[in-house]
Backbone bond lengths (Angstrom), bond angles and torsions (degrees), N, CA, C in turn:
res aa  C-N    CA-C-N  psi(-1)  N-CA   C-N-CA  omega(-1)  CA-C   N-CA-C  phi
1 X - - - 1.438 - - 1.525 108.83 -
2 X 1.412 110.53 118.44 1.832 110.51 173.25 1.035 91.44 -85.80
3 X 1.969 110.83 138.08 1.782 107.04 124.73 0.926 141.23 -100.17
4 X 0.719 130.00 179.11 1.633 135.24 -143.74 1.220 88.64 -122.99
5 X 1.600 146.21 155.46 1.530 146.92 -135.98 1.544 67.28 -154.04
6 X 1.217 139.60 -75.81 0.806 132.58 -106.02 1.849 105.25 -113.66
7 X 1.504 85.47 -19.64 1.875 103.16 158.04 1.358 97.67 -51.52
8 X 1.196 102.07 -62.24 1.695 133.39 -130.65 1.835 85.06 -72.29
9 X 1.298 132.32 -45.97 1.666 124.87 171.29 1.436 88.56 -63.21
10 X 1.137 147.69 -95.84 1.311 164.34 -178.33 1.894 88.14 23.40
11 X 1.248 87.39 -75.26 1.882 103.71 -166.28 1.315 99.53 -59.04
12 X 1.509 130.97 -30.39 1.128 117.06 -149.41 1.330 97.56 -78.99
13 X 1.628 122.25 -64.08 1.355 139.76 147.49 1.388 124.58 5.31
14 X 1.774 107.05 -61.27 1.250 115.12 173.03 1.850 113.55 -57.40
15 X 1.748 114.97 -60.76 1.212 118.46 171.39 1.534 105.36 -28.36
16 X 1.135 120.34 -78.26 1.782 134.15 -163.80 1.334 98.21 -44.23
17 X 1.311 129.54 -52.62 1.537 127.05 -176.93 2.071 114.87 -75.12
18 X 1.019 86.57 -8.80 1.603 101.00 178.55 1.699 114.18 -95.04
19 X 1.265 93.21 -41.59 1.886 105.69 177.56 1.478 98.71 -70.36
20 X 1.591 139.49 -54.30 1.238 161.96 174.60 1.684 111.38 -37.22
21 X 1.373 100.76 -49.28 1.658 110.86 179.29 1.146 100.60 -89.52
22 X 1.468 140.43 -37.76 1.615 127.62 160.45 1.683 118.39 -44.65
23 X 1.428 96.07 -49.79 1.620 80.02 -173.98 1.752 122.65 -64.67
24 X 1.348 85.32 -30.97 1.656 96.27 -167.07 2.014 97.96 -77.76
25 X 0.820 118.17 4.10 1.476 127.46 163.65 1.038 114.92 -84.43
26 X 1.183 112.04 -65.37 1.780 127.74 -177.86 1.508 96.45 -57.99
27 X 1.282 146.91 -18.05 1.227 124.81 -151.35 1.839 94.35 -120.19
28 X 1.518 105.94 -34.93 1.468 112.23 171.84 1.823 105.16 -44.76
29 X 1.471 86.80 -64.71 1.985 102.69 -175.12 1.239 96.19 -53.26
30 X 1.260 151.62 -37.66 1.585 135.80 -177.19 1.251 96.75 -76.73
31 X 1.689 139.32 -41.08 1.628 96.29 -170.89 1.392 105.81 -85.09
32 X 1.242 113.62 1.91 1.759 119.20 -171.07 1.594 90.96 -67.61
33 X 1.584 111.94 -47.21 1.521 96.48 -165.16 1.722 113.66 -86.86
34 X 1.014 123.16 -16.28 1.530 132.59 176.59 1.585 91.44 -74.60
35 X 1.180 133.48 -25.44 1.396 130.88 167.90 1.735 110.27 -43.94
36 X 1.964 98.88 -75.58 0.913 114.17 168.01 1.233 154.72 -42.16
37 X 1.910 114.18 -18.66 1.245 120.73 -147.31 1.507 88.43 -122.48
38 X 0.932 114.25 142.60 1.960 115.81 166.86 1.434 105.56 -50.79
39 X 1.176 88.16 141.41 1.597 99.63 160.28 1.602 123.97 -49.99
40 X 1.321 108.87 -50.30 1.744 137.44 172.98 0.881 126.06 -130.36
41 X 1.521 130.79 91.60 1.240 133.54 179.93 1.681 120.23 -53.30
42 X 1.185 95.90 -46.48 1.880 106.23 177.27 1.935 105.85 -91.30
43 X 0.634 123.85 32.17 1.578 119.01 147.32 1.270 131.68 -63.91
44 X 1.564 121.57 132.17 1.392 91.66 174.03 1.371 136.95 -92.44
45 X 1.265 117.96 167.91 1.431 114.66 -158.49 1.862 117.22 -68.64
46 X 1.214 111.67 151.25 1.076 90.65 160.09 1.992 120.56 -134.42
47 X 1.461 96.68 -153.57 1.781 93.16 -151.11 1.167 130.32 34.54
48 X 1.016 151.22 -110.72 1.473 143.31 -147.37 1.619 97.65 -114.99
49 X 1.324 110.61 -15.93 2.467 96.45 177.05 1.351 83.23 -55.41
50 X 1.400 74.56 168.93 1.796 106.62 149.60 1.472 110.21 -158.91
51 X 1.078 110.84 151.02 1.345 135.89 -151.52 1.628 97.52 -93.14
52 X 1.409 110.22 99.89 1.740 106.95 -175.73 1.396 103.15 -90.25
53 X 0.931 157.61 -28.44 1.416 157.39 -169.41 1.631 111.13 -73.96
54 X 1.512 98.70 109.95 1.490 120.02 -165.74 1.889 106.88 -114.29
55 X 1.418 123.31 108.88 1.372 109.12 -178.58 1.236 121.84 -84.70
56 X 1.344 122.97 115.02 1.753 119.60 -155.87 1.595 98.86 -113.25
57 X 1.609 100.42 175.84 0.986 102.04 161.18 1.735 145.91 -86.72
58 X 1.532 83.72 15.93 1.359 94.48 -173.39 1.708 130.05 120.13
59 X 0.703 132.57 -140.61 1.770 103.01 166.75 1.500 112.41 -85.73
60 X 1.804 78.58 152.73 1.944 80.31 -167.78 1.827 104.47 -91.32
61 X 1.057 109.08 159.13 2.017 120.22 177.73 1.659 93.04 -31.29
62 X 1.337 119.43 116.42 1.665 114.96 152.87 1.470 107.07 105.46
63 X 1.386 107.19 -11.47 1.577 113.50 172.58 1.550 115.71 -85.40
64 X 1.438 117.95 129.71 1.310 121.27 -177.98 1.693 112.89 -106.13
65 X 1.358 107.07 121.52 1.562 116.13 -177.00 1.740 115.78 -42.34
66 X 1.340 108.67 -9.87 1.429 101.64 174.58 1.532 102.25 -120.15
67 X 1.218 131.99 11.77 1.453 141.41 152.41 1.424 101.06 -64.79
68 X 1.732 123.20 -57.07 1.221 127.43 -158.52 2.158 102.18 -70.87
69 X 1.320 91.14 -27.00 1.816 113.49 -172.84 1.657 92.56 -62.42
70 X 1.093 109.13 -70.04 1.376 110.59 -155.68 1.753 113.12 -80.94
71 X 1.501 113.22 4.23 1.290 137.58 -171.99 1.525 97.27 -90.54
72 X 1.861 117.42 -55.81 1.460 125.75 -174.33 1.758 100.47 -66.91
73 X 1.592 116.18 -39.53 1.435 99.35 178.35 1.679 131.82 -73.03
74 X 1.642 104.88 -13.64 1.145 115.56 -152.88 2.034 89.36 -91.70
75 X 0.964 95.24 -16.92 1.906 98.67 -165.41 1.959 94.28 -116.45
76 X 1.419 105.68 -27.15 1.467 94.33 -179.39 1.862 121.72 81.73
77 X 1.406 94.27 0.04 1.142 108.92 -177.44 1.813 119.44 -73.16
């Protein structure tokens, strides 16, 4: 079996320039998304939002599980 020396840099070269453009991808897309993403998702709002998301215990006295059904389809929420 010959090797080839000169394959054999060929590939190596290629890897290094392949590992090189991965990182510098991966690292673009991370500040791309820290760009994108709030700083704090759970902050509270201010001026005029308001913050609708209430963590309950689950259905409240008088609420019917297909009230809540036909509530998520009707708003899509």
């Amino acid at each position: 079996m010959i090797i080839s020396l000169r394959r054999w840099v060929s590939f190596v070269r290629f890897m290094i320039i392949f590992a090189a453009l991965t990182y510098m991808f991966y690292h673009v897309f991370d500040l791309f998304g820290e760009w994108v993403t709030p700083v704090d998702h759970y902050r509270i709002p201010e001026g005029h939002a308001v913050k609708v998301f209430q963590a309950g215990d689950g259905i409240k006295s008088g609420e019917m599980l297909g009230d809540r059904l036909r509530f998520y389809f009707w708003y899509g929420e």
